[in-house]
LOZAKE-709105 format. One record per residue (C-alpha): residue number from 1; residue in three letters; x, y, z. Coordinates in nm, 2 decimals. Layout:
BEGIN
NUM, ALA, X, Y, Z
...
% end
This chain:
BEGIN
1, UNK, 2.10, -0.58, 3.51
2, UNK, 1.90, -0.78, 3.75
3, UNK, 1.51, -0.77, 3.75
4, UNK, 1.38, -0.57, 4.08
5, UNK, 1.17, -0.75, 4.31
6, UNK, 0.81, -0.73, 4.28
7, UNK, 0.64, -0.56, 4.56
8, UNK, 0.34, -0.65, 4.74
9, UNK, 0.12, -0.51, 5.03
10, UNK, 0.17, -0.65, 5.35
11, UNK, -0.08, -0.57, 5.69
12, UNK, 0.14, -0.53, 6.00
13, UNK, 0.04, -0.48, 6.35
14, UNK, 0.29, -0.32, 6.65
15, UNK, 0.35, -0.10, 6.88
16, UNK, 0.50, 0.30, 6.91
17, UNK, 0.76, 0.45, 7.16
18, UNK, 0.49, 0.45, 7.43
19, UNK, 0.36, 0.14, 7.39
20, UNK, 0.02, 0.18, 7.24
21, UNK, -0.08, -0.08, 6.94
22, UNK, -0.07, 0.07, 6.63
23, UNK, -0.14, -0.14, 6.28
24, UNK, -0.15, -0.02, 5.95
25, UNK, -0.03, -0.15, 5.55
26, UNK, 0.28, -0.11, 5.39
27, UNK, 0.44, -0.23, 5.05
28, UNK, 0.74, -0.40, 5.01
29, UNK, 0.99, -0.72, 4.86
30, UNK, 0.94, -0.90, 5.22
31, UNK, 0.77, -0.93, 5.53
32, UNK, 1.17, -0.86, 5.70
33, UNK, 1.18, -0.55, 5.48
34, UNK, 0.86, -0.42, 5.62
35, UNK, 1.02, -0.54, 5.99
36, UNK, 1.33, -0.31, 5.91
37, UNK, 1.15, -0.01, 5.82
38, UNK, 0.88, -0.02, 6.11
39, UNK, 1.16, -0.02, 6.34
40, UNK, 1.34, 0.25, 6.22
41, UNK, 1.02, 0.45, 6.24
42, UNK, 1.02, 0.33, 6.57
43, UNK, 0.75, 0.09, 6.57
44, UNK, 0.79, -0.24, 6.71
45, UNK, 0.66, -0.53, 6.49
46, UNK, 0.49, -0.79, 6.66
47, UNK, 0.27, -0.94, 6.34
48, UNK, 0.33, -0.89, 5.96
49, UNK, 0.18, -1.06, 5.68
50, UNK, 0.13, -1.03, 5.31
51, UNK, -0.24, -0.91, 5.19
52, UNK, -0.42, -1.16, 5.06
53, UNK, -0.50, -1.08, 4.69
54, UNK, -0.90, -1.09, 4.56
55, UNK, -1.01, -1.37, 4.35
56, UNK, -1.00, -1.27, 4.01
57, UNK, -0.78, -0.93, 3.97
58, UNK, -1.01, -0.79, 4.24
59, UNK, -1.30, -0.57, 4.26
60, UNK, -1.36, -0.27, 4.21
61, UNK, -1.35, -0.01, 3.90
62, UNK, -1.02, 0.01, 3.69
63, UNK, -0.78, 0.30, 3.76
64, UNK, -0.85, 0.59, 3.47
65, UNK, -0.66, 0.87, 3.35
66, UNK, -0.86, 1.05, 3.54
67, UNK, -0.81, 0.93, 3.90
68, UNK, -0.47, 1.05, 3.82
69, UNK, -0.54, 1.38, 3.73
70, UNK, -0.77, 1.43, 4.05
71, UNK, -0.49, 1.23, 4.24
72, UNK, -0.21, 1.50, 4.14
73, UNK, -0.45, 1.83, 4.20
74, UNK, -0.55, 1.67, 4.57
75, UNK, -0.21, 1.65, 4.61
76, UNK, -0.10, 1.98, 4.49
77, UNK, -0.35, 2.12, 4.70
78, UNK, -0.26, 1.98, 4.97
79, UNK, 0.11, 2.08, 4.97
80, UNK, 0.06, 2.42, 4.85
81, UNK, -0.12, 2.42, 5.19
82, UNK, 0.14, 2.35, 5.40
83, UNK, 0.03, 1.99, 5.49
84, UNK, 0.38, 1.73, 5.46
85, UNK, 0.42, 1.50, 5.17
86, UNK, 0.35, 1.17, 5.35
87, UNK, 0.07, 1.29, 5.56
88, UNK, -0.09, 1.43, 5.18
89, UNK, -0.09, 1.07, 5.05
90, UNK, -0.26, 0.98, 5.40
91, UNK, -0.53, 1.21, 5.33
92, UNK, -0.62, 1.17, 5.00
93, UNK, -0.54, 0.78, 5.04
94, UNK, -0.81, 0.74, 5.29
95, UNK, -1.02, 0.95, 5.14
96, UNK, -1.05, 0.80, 4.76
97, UNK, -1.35, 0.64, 4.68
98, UNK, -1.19, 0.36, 4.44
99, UNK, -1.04, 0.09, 4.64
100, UNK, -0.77, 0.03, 4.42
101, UNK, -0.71, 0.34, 4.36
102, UNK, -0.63, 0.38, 4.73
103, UNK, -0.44, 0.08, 4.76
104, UNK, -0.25, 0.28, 4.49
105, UNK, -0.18, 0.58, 4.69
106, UNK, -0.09, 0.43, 5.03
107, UNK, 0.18, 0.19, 4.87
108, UNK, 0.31, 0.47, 4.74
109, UNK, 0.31, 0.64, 5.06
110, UNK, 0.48, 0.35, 5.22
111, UNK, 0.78, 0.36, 4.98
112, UNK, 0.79, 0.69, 5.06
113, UNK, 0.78, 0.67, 5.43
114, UNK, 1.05, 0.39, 5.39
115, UNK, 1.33, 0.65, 5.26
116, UNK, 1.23, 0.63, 4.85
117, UNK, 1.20, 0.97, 4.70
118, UNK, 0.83, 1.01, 4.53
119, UNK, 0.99, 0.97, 4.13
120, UNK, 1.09, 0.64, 4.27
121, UNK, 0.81, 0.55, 4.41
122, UNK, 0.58, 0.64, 4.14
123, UNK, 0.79, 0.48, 3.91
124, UNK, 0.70, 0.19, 4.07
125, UNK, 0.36, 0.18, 3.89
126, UNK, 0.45, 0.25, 3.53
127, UNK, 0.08, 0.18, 3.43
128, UNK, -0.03, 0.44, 3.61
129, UNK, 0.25, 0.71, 3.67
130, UNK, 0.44, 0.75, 3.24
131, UNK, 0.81, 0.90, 3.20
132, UNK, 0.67, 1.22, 3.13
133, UNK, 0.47, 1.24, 3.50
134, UNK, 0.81, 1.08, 3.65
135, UNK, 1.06, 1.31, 3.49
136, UNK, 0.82, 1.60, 3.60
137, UNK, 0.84, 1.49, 3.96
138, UNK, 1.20, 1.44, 3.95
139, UNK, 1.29, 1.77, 3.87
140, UNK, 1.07, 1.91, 4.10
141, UNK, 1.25, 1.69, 4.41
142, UNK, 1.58, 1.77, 4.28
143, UNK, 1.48, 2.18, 4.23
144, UNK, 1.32, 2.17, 4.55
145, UNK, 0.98, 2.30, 4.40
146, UNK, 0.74, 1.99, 4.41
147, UNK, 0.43, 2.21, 4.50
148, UNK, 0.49, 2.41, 4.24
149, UNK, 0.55, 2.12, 3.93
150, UNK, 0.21, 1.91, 4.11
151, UNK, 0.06, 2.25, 4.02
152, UNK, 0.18, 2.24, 3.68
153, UNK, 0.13, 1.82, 3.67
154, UNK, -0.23, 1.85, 3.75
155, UNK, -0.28, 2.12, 3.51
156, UNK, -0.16, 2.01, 3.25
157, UNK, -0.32, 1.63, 3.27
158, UNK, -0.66, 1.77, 3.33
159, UNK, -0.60, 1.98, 3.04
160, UNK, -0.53, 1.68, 2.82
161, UNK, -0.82, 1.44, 2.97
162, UNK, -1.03, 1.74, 2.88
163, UNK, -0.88, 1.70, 2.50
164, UNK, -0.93, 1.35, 2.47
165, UNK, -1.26, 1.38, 2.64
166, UNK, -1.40, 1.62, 2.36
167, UNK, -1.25, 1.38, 2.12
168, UNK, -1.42, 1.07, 2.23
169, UNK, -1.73, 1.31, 2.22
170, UNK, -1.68, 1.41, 1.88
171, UNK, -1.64, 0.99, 1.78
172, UNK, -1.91, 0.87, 2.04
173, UNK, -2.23, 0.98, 1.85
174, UNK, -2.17, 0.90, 1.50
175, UNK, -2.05, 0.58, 1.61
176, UNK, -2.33, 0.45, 1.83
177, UNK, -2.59, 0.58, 1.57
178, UNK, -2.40, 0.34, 1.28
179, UNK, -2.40, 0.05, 1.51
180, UNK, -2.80, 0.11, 1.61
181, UNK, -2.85, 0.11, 1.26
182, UNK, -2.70, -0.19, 1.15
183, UNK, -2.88, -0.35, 1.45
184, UNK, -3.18, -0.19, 1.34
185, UNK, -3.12, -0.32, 0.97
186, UNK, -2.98, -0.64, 1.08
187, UNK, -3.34, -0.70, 1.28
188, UNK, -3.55, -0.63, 0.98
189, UNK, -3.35, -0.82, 0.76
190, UNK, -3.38, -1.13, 0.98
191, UNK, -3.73, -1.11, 1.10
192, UNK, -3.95, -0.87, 0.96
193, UNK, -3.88, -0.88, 0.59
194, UNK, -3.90, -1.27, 0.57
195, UNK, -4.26, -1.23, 0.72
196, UNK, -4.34, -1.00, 0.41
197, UNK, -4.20, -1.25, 0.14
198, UNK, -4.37, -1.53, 0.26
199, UNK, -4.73, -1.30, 0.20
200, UNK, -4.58, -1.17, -0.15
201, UNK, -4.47, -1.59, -0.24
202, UNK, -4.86, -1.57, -0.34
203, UNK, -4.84, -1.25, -0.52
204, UNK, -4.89, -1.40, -0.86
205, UNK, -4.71, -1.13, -1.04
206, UNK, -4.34, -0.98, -1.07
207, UNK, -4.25, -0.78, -0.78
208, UNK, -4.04, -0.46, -0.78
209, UNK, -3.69, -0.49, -0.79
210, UNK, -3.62, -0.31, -0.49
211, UNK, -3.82, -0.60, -0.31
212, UNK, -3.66, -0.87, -0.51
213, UNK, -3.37, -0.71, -0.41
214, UNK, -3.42, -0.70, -0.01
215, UNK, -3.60, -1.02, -0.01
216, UNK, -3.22, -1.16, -0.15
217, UNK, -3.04, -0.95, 0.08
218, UNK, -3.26, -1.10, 0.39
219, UNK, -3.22, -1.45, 0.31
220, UNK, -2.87, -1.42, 0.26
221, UNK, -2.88, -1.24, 0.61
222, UNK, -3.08, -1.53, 0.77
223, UNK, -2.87, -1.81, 0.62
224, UNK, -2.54, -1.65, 0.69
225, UNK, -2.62, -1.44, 0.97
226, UNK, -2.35, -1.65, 1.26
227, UNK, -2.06, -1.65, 0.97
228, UNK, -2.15, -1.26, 0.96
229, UNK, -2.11, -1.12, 1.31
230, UNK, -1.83, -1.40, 1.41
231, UNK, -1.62, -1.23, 1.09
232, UNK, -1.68, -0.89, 1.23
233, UNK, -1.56, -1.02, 1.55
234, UNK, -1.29, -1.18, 1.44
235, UNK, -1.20, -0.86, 1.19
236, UNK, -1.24, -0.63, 1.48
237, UNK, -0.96, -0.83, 1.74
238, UNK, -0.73, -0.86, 1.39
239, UNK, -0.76, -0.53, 1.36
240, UNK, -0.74, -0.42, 1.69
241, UNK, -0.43, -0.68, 1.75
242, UNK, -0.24, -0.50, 1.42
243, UNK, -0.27, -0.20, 1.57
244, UNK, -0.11, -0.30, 1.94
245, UNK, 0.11, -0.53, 1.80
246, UNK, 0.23, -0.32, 1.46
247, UNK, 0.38, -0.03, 1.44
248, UNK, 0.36, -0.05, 1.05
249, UNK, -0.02, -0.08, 1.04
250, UNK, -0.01, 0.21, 1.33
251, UNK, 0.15, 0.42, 1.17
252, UNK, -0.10, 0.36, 0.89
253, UNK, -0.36, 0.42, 1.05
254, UNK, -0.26, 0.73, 1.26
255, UNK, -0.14, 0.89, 0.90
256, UNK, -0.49, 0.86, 0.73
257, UNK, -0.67, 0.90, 1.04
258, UNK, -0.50, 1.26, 1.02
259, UNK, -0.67, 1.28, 0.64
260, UNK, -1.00, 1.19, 0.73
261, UNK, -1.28, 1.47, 0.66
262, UNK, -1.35, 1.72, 0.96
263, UNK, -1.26, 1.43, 1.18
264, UNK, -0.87, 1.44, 1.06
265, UNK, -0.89, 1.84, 1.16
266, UNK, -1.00, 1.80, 1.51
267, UNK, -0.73, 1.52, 1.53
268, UNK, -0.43, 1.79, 1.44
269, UNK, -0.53, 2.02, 1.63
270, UNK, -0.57, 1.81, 1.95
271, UNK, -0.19, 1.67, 1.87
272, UNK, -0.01, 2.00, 1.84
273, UNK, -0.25, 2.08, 2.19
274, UNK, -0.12, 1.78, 2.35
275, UNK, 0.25, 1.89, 2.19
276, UNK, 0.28, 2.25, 2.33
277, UNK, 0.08, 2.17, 2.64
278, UNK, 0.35, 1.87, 2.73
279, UNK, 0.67, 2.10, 2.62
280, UNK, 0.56, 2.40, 2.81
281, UNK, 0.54, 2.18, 3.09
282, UNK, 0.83, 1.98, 3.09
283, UNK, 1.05, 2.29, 3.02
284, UNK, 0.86, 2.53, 3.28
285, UNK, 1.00, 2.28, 3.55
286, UNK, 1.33, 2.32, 3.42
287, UNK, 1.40, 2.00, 3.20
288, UNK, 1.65, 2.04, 2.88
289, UNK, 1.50, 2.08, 2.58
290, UNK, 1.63, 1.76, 2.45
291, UNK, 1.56, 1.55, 2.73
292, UNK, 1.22, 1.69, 2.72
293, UNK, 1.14, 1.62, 2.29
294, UNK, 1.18, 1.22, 2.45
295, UNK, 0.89, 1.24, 2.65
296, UNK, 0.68, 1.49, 2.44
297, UNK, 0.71, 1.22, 2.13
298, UNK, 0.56, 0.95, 2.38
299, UNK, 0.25, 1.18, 2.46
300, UNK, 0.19, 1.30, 2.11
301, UNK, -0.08, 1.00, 2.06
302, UNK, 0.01, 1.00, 1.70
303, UNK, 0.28, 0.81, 1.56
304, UNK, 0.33, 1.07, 1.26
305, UNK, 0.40, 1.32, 1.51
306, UNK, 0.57, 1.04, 1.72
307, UNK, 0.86, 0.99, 1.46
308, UNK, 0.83, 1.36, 1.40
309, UNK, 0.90, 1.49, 1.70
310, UNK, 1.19, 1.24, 1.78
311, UNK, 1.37, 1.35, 1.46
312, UNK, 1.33, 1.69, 1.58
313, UNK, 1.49, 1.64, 1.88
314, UNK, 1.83, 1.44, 1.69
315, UNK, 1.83, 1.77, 1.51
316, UNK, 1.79, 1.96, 1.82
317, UNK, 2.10, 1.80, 1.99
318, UNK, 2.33, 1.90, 1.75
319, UNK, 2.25, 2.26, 1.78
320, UNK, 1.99, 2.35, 1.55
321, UNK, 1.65, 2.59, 1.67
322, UNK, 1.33, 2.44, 1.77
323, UNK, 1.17, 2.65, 1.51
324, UNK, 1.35, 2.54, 1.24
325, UNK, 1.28, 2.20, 1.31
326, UNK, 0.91, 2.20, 1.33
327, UNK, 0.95, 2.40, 1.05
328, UNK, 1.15, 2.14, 0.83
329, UNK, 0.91, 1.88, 0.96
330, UNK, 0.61, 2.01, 0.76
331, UNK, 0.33, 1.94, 1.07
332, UNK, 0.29, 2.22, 1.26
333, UNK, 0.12, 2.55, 1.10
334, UNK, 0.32, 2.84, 1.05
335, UNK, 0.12, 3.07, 1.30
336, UNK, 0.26, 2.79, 1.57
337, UNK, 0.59, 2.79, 1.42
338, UNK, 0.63, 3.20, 1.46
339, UNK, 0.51, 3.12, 1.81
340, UNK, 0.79, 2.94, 1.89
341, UNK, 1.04, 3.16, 1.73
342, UNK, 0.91, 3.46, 1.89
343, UNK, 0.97, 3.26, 2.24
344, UNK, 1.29, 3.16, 2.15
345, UNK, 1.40, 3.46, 2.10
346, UNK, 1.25, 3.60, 2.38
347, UNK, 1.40, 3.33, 2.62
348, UNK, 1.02, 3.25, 2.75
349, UNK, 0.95, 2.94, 2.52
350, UNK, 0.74, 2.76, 2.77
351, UNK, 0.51, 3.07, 2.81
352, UNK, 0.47, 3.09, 2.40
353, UNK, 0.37, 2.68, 2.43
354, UNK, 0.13, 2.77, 2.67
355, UNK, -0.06, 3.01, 2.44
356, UNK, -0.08, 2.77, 2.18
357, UNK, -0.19, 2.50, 2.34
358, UNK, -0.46, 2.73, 2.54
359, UNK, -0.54, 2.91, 2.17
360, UNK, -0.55, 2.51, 2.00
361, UNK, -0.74, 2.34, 2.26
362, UNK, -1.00, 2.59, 2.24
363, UNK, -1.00, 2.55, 1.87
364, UNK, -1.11, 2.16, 1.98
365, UNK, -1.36, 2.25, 2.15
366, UNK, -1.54, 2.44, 1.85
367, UNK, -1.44, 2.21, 1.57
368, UNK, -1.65, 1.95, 1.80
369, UNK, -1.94, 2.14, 1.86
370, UNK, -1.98, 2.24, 1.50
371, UNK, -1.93, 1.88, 1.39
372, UNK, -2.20, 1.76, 1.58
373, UNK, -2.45, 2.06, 1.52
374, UNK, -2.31, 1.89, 1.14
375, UNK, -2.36, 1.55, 1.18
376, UNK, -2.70, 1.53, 1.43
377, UNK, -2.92, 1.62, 1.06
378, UNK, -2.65, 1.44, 0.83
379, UNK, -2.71, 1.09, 1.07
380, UNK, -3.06, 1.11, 1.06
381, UNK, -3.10, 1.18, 0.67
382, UNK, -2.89, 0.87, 0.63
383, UNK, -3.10, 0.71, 0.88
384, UNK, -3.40, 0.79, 0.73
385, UNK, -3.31, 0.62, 0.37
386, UNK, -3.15, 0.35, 0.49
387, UNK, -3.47, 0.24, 0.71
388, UNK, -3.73, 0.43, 0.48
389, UNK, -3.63, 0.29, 0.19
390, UNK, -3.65, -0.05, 0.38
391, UNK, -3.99, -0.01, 0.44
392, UNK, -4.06, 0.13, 0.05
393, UNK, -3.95, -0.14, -0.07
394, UNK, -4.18, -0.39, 0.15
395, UNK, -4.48, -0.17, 0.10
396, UNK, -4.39, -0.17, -0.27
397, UNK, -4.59, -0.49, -0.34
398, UNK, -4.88, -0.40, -0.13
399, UNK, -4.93, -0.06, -0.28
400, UNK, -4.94, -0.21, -0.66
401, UNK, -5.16, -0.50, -0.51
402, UNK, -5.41, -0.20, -0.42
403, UNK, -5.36, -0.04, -0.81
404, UNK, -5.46, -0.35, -0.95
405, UNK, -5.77, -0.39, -0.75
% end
């Protein structure tokens, strides 16, 4: 199948039905595209050329995750007002305080404007816009109840940034405190202790071994210092590389990142969130089940429940319950597994996912306040050996000096 054309933004300049100039920027394959479509709005081109692109990707900050989920509720809102599709994207276009994130909106609202349908257009943009948001906004055109599934779009992406927000949280401190400290530690290895053994290379007796010991450990750091922090950089991309690139050494990692003390609790609990939250979604606007386990497995953020989920969904389409196959899979608790039943029996499924998701996300939010009311006096203790005993062992010496005297 051939390759689409790329699109670009072009700046055209015309005039209307009563003769006034008008100008404005559309997106398309060519500037005799963008001629076509002005005239059948009725606007007579009389200049059209392609936007020049900023040196160096442009500037500006990056589109987030959560442009998009303030995108889709300013556009809900906006239609659940009354106000038309393309005149929405005008308004919130124009109005975003992220140039590319307008340049985002109003191409969009160009395609639209050129006879596209919005799953089209947004599909357009995959790094921005995912099956799941697409397939949402498809069945919404096709059920004639796009308010409504923007509603349910901007919901349910501000309910997972929220998620993933909490978990960055819970990862933040801990980690910024182990890399002040190794900063910390690799300072006094580097500067301050090698100050301290050239006054003890006088001594004239046998120094404690904790000294002996840090005195080693700082000249190995200030012979070998480069070779250190170019291997950590160099371990970091490898390791960061593996896990784009390998879906092996993912899997790895997302399956003991799932075992991990406290931290692998919060992590299951935020996947089967992010699962009931997507599948209520997807099946409140009206998607089949199976069609819908296909985009649920891509927004898992696990590759455990990843594979899970689309094995569940094989099963699914030859007729077996939901229940039984998160059952049979052996990741989801039993409480959210009688959750399901109970909505399957009860035809209201998407409601059932709801209350999960509402009842697990919550549980989130505790499990990372109590880790860091947990880890605030566990970081410092280990903070305080690792830089007192440091300092002991310098002030060792000195301290049996003053004995002797």
């Amino acid at each position: 199948m051939a390759q689409a054309a790329k699109a670009d933004m072009f700046i055209w300049e015309g005039t209307d039905k009563r003769g006034h100039k008008v100008k404005g920027e559309m997106s398309g394959t060519s500037d005799a595209l963008i001629k076509a479509t002005l005239r059948r709005q009725g606007v007579i081109p009389l200049k059209v050329k392609k936007k020049a692109k900023p040196l160096f990707g442009g500037g500006g900050k990056p589109i987030e995750a959560k442009d998009i989920a303030l995108f889709s509720r300013q556009m809900s809102t906006m239609m659940s007002s009354g106000v038309p599709l393309v005149q929405s994207f005008e308004i919130v276009g124009r109005g975003h305080e992220k140039p590319k994130m307008q340049e985002l909106i109003l191409a969009i609202k160009s395609d639209v404007e050129a006879g596209n349908n919005l799953a089209d257009s947004l599909a357009k943009h995959p790094l921005q816009f995912d099956d799941l948001y697409i397939n949402l906004i498809r069945a919404g055109e096709q059920a004639g109840i796009l308010e409504d599934l923007l509603d349910k779009i901007a919901t349910y992406k501000e309910k997972t940034e929220a998620i993933k927000s909490k978990i960055k949280k819970a990862l933040f401190y801990p980690t910024a405190i182990i890399v002040m400290a190794f900063i910390v530690t690799a300072v006094l290895m580097i500067f301050v202790i090698p100050q301290f053994a050239t006054l003890f290379s006088d001594f004239g007796a046998d120094l404690p071994a904790l000294t002996v010991f840090l005195i080693d450990a700082s000249n190995f750091f200030v012979a070998y210092w480069l070779y250190i922090a170019v291997g950590l950089a160099l371990a970091y991309q490898a390791i960061k590389m593996l896990h784009q690139r390998s879906k092996a050494f993912r899997r790895l990692i997302d399956r003991y990142s799932l075992k991990m003390p406290v931290i692998g609790d919060i992590l299951v609990k935020a996947t089967i969130a992010r699962f009931a939250r997507t599948l209520s979604t997807m099946f409140a606007a009206g998607v089949p089940l199976v069609e819908a386990m296909e985009s649920v497995a891509g927004a898992a953020g696990n590759s455990v429940y990843t594979d899970a989920i689309l094995i569940m969904r094989d099963e699914i389409s030859t007729g077996q319950q939901l229940q039984i196959s998160m059952r049979d899979s052996g990741l989801f608790p039993n409480m959210v597994v009688q959750m399901v039943a109970i909505g399957e029996e009860a035809g209201s499924i998407d409601s059932m996912l709801a209350k999960v998701a509402d009842y697990y996300e919550q549980e989130v939010d505790d499990a990372v306040d109590a880790m860091s009311s947990l880890m605030e006096p566990l970081i410092m203790a280990v903070l305080g050996v690792l830089i007192g005993g440091l300092v002991i062992g310098m002030y060792l010496p000195i301290f049996k000096m003053g004995t002797v005297v």
